[in-house]
Backbone bond lengths (Angstrom), bond angles and torsions (degrees), N, CA, C in turn:
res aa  C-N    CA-C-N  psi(-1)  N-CA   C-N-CA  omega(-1)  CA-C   N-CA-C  phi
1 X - - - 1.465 - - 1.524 109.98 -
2 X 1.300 111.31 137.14 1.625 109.57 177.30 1.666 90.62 -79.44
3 X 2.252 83.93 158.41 1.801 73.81 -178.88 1.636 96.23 -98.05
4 X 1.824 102.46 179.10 1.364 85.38 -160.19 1.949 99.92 -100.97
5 X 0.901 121.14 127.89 1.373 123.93 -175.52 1.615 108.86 -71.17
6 X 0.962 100.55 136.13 1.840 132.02 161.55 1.237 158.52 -100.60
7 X 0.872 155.95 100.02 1.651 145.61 -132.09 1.429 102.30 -108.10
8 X 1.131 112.82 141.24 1.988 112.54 177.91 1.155 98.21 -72.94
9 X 1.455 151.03 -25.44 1.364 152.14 -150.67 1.564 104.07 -97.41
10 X 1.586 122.19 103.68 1.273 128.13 -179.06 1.627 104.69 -86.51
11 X 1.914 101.64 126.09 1.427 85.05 -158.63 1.516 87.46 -109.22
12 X 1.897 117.84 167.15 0.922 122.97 -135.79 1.295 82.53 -99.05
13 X 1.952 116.67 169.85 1.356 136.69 -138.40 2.104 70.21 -110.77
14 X 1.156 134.21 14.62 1.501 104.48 -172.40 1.623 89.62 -139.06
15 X 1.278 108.38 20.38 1.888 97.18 -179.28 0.983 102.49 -54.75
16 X 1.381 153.07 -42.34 1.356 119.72 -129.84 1.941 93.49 -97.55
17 X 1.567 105.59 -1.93 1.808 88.14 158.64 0.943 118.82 -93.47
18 X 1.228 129.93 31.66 1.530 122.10 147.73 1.263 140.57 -60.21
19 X 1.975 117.35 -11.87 0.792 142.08 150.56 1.614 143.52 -59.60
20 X 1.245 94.15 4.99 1.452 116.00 -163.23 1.564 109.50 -135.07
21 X 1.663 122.71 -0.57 1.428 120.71 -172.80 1.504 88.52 -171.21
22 X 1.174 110.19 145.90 1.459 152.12 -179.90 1.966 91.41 -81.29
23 X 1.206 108.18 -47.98 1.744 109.99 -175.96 1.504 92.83 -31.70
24 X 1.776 95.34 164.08 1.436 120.47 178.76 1.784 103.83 -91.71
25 X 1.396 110.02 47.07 1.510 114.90 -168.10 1.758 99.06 -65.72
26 X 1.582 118.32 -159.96 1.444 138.02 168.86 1.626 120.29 6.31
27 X 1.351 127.96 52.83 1.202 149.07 -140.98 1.121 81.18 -88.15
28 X 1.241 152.87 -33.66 1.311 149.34 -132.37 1.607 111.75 30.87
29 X 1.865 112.55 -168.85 1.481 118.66 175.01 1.129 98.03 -133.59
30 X 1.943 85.28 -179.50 1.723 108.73 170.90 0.636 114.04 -127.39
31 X 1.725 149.65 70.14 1.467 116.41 -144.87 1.551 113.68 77.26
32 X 1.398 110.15 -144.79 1.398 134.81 162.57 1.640 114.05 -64.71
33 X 1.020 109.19 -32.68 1.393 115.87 -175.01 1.258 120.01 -104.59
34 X 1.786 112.53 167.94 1.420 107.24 176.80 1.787 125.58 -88.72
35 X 0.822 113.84 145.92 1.853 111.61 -164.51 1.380 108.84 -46.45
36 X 1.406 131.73 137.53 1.219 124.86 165.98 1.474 113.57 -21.07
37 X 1.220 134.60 -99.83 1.256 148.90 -130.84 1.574 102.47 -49.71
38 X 1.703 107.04 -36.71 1.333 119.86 178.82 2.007 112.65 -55.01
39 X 1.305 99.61 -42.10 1.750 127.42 -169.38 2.002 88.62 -62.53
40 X 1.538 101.07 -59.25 1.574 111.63 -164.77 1.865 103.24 -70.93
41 X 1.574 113.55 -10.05 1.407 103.67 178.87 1.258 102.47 -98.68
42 X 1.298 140.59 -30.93 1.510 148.39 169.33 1.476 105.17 -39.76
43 X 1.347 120.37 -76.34 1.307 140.12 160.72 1.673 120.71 1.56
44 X 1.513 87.97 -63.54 1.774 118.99 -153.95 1.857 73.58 -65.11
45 X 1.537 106.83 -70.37 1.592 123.48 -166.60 1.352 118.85 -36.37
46 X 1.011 91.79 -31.56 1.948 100.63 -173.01 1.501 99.92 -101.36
47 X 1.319 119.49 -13.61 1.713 114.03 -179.97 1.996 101.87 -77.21
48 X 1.556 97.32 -46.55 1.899 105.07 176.49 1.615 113.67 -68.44
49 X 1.837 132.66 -17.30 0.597 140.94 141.33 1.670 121.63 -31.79
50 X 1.485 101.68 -94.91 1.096 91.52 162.20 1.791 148.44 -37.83
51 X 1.754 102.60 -42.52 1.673 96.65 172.18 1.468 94.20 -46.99
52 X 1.864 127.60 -62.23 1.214 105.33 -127.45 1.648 103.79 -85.04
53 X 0.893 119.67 36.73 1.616 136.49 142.24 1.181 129.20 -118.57
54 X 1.114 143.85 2.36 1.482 140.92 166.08 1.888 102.97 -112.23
55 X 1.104 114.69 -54.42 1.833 98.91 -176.85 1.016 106.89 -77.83
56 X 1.351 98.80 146.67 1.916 117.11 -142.85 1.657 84.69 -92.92
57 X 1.609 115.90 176.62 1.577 124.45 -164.20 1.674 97.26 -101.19
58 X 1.195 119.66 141.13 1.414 132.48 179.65 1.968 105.65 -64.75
59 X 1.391 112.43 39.80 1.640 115.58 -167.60 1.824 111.92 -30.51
60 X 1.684 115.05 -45.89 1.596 125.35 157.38 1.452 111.24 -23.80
61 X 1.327 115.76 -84.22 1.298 120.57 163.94 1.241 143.41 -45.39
62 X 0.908 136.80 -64.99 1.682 144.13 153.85 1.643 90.53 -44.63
63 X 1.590 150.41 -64.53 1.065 109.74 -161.79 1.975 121.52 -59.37
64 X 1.888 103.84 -40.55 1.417 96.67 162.23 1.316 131.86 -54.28
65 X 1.204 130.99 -24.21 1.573 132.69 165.74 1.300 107.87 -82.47
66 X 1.063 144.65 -27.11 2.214 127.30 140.30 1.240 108.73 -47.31
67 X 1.650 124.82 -61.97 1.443 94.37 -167.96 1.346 117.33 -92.09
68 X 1.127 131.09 59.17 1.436 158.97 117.13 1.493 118.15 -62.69
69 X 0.972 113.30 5.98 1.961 114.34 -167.32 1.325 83.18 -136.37
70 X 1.318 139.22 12.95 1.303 136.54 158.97 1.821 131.45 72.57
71 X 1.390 93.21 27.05 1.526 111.44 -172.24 1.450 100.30 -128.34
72 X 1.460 122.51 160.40 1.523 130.06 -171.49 1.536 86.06 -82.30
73 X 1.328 113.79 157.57 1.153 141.38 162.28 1.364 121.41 -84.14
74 X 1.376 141.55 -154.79 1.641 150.17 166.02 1.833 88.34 168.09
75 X 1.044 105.43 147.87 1.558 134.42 136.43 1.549 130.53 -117.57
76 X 1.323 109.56 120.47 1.641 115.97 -164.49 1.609 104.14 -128.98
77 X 0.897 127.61 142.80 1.738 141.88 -170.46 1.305 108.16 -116.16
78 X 1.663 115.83 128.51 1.232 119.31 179.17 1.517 108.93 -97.84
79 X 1.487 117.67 -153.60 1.966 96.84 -142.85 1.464 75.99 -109.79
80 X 1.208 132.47 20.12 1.299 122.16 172.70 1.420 114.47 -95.96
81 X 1.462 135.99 108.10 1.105 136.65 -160.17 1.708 113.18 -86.38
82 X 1.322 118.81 3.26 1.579 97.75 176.89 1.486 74.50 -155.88
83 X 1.727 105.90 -176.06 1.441 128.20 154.53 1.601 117.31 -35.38
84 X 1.403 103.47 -52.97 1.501 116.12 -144.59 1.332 95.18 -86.08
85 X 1.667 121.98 -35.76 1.211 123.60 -178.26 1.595 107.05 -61.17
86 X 1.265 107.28 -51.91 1.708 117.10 175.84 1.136 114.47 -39.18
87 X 1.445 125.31 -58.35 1.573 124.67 -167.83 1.671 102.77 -80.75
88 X 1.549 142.86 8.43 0.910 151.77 -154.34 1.393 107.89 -116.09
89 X 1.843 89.60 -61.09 2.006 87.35 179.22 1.929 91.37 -129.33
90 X 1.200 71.09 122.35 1.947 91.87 -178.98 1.357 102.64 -58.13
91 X 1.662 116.76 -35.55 1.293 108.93 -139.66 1.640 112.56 -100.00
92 X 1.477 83.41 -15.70 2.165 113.44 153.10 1.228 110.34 -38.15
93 X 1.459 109.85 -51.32 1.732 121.08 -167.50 1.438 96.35 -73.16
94 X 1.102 139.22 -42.62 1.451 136.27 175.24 1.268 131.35 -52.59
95 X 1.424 114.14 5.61 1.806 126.61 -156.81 0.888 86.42 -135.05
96 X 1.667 117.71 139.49 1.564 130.74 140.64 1.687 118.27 -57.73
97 X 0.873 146.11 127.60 1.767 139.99 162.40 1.401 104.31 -64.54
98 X 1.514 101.98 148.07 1.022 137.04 170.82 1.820 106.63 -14.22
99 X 1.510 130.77 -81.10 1.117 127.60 135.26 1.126 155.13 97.84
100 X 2.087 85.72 -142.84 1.443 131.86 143.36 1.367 129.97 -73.35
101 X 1.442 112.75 -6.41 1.638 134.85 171.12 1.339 93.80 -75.88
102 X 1.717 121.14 -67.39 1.150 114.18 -178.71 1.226 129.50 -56.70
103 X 1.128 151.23 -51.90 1.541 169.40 108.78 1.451 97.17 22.65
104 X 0.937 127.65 -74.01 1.956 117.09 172.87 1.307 113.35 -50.43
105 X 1.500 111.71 -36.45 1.805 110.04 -169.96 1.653 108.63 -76.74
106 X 1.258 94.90 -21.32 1.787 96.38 163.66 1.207 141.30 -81.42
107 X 1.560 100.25 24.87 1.665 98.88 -162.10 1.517 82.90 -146.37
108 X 1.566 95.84 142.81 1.304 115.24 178.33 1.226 123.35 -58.88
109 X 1.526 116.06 124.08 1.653 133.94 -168.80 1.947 96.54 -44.71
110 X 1.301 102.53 104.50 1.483 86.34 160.78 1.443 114.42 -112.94
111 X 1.555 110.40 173.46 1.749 117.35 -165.72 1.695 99.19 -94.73
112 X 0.976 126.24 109.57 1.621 127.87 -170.43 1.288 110.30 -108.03
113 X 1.065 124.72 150.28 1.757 117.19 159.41 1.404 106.13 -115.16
114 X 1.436 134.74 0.27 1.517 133.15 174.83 1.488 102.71 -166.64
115 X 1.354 108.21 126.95 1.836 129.88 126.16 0.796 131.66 -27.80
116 X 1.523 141.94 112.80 1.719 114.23 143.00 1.384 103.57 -126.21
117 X 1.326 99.14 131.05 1.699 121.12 170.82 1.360 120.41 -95.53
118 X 0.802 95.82 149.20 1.995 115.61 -174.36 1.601 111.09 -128.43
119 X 1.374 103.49 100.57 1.668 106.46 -168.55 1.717 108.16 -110.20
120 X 0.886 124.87 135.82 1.813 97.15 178.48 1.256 104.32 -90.94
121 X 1.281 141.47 -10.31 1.633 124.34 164.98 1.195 114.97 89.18
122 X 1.586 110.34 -143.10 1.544 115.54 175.99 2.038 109.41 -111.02
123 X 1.674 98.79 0.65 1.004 104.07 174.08 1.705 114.21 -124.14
124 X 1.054 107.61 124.06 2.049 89.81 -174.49 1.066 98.81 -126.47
125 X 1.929 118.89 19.26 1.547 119.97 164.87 1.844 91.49 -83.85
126 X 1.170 132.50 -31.23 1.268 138.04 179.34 1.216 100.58 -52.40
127 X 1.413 122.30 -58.87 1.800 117.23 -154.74 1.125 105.25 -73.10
128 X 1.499 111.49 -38.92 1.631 118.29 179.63 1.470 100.45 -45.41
129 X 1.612 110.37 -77.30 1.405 98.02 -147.31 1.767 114.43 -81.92
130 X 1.317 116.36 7.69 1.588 123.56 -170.01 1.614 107.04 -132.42
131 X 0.712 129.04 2.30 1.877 114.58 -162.44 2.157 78.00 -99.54
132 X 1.193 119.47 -47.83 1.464 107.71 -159.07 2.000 92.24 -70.91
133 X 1.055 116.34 -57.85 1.394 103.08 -157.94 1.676 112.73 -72.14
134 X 1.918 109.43 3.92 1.580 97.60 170.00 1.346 87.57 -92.57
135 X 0.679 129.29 -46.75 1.575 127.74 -167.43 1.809 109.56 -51.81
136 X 1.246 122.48 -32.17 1.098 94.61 172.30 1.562 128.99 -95.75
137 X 1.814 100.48 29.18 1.294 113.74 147.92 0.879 112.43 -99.90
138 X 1.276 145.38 -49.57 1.558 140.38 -141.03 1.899 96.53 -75.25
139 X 1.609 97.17 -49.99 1.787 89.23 -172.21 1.219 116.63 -65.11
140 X 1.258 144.98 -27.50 1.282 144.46 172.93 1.971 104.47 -65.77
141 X 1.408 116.01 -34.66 1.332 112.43 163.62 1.208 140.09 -42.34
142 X 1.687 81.93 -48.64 1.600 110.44 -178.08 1.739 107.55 -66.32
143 X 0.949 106.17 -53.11 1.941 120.27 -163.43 1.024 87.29 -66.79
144 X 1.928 142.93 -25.96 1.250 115.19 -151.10 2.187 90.93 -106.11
145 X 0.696 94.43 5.61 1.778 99.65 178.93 1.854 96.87 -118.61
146 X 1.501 120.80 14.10 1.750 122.30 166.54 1.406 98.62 56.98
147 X 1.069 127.41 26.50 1.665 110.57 145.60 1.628 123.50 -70.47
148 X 1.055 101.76 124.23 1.934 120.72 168.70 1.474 97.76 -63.13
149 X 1.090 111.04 128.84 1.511 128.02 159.32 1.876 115.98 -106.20
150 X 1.530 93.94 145.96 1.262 85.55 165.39 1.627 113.90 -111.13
151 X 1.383 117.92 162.20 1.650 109.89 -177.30 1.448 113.67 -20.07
152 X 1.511 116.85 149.95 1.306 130.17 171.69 1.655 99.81 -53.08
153 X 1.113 161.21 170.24 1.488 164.19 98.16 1.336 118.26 -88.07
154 X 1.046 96.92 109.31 1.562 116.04 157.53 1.344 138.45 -97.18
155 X 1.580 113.96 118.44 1.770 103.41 -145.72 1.857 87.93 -104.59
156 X 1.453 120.41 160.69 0.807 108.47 161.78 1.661 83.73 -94.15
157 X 1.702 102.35 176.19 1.758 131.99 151.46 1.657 85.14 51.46
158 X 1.256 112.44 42.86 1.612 108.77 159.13 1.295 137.01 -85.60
159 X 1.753 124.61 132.64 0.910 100.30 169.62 1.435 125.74 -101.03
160 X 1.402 136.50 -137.59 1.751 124.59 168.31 1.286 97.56 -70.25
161 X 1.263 130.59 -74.11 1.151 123.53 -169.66 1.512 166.20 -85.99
162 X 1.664 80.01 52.63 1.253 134.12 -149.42 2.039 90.35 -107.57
163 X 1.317 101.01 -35.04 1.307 103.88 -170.05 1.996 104.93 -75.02
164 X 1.205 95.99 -28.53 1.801 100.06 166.83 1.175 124.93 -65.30
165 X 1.522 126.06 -20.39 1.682 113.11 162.43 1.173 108.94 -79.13
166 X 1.387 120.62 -29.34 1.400 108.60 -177.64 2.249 119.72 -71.56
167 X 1.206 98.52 -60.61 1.454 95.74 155.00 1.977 124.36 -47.40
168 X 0.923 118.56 -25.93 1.307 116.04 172.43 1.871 100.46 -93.10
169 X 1.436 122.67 -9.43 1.054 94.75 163.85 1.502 130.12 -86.56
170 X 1.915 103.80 -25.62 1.269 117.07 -174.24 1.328 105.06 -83.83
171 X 1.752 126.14 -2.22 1.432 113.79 -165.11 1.292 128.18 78.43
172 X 1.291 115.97 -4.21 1.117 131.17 -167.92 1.636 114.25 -55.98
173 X 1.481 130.83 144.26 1.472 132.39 162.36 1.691 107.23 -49.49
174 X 1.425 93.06 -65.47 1.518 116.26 -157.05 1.480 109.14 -106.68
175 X 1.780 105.60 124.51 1.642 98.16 158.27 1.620 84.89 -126.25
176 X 1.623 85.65 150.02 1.524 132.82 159.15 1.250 102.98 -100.80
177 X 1.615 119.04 143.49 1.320 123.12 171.34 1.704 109.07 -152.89
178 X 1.069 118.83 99.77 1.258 133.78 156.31 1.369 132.78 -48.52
179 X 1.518 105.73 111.61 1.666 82.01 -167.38 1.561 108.16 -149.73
180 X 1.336 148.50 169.15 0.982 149.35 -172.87 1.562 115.98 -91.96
181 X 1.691 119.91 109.34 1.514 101.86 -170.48 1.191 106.40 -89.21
182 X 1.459 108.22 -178.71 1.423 119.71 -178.93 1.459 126.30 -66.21
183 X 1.501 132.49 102.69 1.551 140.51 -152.90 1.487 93.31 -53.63
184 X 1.613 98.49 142.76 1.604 101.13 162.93 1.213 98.03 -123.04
185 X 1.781 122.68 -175.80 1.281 103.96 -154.51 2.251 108.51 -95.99
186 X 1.052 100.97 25.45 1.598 136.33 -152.14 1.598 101.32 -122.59
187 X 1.110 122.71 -45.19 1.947 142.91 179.33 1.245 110.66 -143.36
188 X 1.250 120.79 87.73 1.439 121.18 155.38 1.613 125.94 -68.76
189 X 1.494 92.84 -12.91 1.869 91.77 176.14 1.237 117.00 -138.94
190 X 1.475 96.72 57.00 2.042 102.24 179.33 1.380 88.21 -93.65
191 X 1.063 83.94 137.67 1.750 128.69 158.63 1.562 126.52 -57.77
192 X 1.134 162.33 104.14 1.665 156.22 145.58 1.648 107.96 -70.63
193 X 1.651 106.70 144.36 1.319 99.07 175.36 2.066 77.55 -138.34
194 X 1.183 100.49 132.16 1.228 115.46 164.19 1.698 123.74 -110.43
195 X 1.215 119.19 137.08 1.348 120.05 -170.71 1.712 110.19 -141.70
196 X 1.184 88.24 118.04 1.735 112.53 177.50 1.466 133.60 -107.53
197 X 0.964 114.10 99.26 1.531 115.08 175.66 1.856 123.17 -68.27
198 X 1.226 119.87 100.98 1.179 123.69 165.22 1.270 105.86 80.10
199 X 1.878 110.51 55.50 1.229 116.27 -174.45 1.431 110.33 -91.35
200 X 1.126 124.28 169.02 1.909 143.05 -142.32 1.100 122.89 -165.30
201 X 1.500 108.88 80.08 1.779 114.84 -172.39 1.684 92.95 -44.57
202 X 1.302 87.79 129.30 1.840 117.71 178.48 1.663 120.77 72.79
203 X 0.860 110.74 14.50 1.164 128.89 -160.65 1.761 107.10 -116.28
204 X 1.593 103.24 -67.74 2.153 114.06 -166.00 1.682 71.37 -68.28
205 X 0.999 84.84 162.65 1.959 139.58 169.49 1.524 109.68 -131.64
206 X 1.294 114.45 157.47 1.361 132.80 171.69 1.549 113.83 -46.04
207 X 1.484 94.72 -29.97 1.607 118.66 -168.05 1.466 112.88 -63.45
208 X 1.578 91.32 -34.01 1.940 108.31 -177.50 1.525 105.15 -78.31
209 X 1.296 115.54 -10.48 1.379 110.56 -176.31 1.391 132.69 -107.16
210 X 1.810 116.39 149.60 1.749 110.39 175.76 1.725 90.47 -103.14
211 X 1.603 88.74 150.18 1.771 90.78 161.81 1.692 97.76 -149.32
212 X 1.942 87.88 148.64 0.954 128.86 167.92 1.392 140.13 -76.48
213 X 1.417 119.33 32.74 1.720 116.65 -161.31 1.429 113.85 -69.04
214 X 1.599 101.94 -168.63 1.283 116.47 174.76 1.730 119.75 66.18
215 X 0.909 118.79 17.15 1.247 142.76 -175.35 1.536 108.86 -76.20
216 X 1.410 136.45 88.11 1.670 134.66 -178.89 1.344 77.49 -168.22
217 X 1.857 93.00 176.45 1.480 119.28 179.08 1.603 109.75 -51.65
218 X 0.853 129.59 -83.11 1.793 116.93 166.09 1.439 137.97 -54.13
219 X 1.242 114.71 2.67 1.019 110.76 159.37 1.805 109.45 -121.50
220 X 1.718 112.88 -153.92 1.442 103.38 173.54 1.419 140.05 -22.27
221 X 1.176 111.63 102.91 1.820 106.85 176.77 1.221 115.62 -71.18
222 X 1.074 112.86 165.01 1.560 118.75 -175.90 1.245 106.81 -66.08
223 X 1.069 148.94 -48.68 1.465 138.71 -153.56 1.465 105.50 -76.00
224 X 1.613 111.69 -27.50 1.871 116.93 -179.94 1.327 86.40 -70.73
225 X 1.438 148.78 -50.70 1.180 139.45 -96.76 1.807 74.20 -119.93
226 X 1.527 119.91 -32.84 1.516 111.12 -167.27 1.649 105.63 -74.31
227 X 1.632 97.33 -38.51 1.831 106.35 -167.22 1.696 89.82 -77.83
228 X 1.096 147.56 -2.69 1.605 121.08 154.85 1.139 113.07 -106.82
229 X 1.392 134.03 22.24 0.845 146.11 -177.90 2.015 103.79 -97.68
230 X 1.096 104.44 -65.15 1.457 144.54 171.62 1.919 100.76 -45.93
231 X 1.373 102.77 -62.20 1.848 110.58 152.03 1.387 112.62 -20.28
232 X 1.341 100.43 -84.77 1.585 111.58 -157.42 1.666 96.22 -54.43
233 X 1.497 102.57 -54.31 1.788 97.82 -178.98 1.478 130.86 -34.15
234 X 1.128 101.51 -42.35 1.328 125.92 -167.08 1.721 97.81 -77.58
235 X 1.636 134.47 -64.14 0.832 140.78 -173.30 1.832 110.74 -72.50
236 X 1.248 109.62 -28.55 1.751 121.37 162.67 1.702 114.73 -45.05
237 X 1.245 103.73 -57.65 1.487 139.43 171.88 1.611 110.42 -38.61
238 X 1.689 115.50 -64.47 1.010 107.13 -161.68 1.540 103.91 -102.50
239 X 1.664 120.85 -10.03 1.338 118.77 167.54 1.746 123.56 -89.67
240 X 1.199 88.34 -30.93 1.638 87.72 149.15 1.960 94.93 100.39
241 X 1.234 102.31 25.96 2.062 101.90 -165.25 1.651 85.74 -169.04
242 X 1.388 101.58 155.15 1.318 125.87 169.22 1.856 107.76 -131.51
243 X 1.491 99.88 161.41 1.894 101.70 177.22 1.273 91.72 118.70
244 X 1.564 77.79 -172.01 1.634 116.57 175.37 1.755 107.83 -31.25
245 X 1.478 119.81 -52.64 1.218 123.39 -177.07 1.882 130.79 -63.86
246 X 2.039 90.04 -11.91 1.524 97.83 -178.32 1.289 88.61 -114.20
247 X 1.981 111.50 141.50 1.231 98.38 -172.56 1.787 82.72 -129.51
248 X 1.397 98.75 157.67 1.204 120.70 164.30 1.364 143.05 -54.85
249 X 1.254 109.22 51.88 1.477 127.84 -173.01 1.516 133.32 -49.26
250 X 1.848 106.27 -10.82 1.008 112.57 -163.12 1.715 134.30 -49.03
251 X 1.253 137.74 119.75 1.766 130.32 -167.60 1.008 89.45 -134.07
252 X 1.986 95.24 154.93 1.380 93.53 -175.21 1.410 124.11 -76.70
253 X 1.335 133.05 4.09 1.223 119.97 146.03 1.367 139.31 -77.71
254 X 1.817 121.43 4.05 1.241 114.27 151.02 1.663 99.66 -80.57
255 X 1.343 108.16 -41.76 1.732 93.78 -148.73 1.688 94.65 -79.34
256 X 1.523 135.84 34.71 1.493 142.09 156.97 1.333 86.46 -111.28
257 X 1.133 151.26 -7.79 0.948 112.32 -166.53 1.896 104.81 -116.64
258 X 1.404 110.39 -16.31 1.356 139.00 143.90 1.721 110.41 -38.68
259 X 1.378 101.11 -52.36 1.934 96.22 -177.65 1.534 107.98 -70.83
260 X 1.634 119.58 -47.74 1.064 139.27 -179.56 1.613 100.97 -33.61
261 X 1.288 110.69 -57.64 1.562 118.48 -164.22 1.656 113.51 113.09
262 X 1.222 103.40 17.49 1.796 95.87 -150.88 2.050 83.39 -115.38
263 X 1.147 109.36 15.65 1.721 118.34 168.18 1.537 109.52 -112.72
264 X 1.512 116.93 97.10 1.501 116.54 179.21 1.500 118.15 -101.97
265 X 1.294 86.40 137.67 2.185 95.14 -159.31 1.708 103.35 -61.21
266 X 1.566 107.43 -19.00 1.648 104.26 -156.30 1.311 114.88 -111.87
C-alpha cells in the first residue's frame, strides 16, 4: 500500500472563495500558525508595497512617453525636497517650490478649460504603469468635446492638492489629477484620479472633490474609470460645483450610453 501523505497545513473550510477577492481570506493553518507559503506571500506583498513608495518615478521617461500623445509636457517640483520629506510633511506636497512658481509665470497666459496633472503620490508603480494608457483616452475625449488644455504637468512629491495651484494658475474650470494611491498589500499600483471643479489654491478642500480610485489591472479599468470620469464632467458642467454635493450616479445605461456617443460633455 502506498502510504497516504499529509500536509501539516490545515486548509481552510472557505478556500474555494478565494476566487472571488484579492482579500487575504482562507489562509488556512499550521498548528497555531499560518502555513508557510501564506507567511512567504505576506512578505512578497508588503516588500512591493513598500517599493511602490520609496523608488522614486522614472519622470525622464514617462515625460517622453506623454509627449507622444501629442501635447507639451512641464515638470514642476513641490516644496517637498526628497521622499522622506514628502511622507513627513503632507502639506510640503501641496506647494509648488520656489521654481515651478517661476516656470509657469514664464509662459504665456493661456485661456484653458482643463488641467491635467500627473503626481506620482505614494505609489509611482501606479503612474508608471497607468497615467500613459488612461490618458490616451481621456485626451482624445477631451479634444473631441473642444476643451483647451493646458500642458500635461507632472509634479514630482505631489500631493492632490497640488493640482489647485496649477488650475488656479491657468484659470482653468476643470482639474483632473492623476495620482498614485496609497499601496495596499492586494494593489500596489492603483491609481486615484481626482476631479475638481473651479479649484483655488487655498481655497478647494477635499470637500470640493470627486475621486476615482482603485484603478490597476485588477481593479478599475480604464475605460470604467474614463466613463465616470466623463459623468462627473458632464454633470460638474451643468450644476456648476463638484464634491461631496455631486454624486456619482453612474448606471449602466448612462455609462452605454457614454460609449455610444449619445452623452455630450457640452
Amino acid at each position: 500500500m502506498n502510504p497516504v501523505k499529509s500536509s501539516p497545513a490545515t486548509q481552510d473550510a472557505w478556500q474555494t472563495l478565494k476566487q472571488f477577492t484579492s482579500a487575504r481570506i482562507a489562509l488556512g493553518r499550521a498548528g497555531m500558525s499560518l502555513p508557510t507559503q501564506a507567511c512567504l506571500d505576506f512578505q512578497l506583498a508588503h516588500a512591493l508595497a513598500r517599493d511602490a513608495v520609496h523608488i522614486p518615478l522614472d519622470f525622464i521617461s514617462l515625460s517622453q512617453r506623454l509627449g507622444g500623445l501629442g501635447h507639451p509636457v512641464q515638470t514642476l517640483h513641490s516644496q517637498a525636497e526628497n521622499q522622506t520629506m514628502y511622507l513627513q510633511r503632507p502639506d510640503l506636497g501641496r506647494l509648488l517650490n520656489t521654481e515651478s512658481i517661476a516656470d509657469l509665470k514664464k509662459q504665456a497666459a493661456l485661456a484653458v478649460d482643463a488641467v491635467v496633472v500627473i503626481a506620482d503620490g505614494l505609489s509611482s508603480k501606479a503612474i508608471a504603469n497607468h497615467a500613459e494608457p488612461f490618458l490616451r483616452l481621456l485626451l482624445p475625449a477631451l479634444q473631441d468635446n473642444a476643451y483647451q488644455l493646458s500642458p500635461l504637468c507632472l509634479i514630482k512629491h505631489g500631493r492632490v492638492a497640488i493640482g489647485d495651484v496649477i488650475a488656479d494658475h491657468y484659470k482653468a474650470r476643470l482639474c483632473i489629477t492623476l495620482i498614485g494611491e496609497r499601496p495596499g498589500l492586494s494593489s500596489p499600483d492603483s491609481m486615484g484620479i481626482y476631479f475638481t471643479y473651479q479649484a483655488k489654491a487655498n481655497l478647494s478642500t477635499d470637500a470640493n472633490r470627486n475621486c476615482i480610485s482603485n484603478i490597476h489591472d485588477k481593479g478599475l479599468r480604464y475605460e470604467q474609470a474614463l466613463k465616470k470620469l466623463l459623468f462627473l464632467i458632464h454633470e460638474a458642467e451643468k450644476l456648476k460645483f463638484s464634491g461631496v454635493n455631486l454624486k456619482d450616479e453612474t448606471t449602466d445605461i448612462v455609462l452605454d450610453n457614454l460609449e455610444s456617443g449619445n452623452f455630450s460633455l457640452t
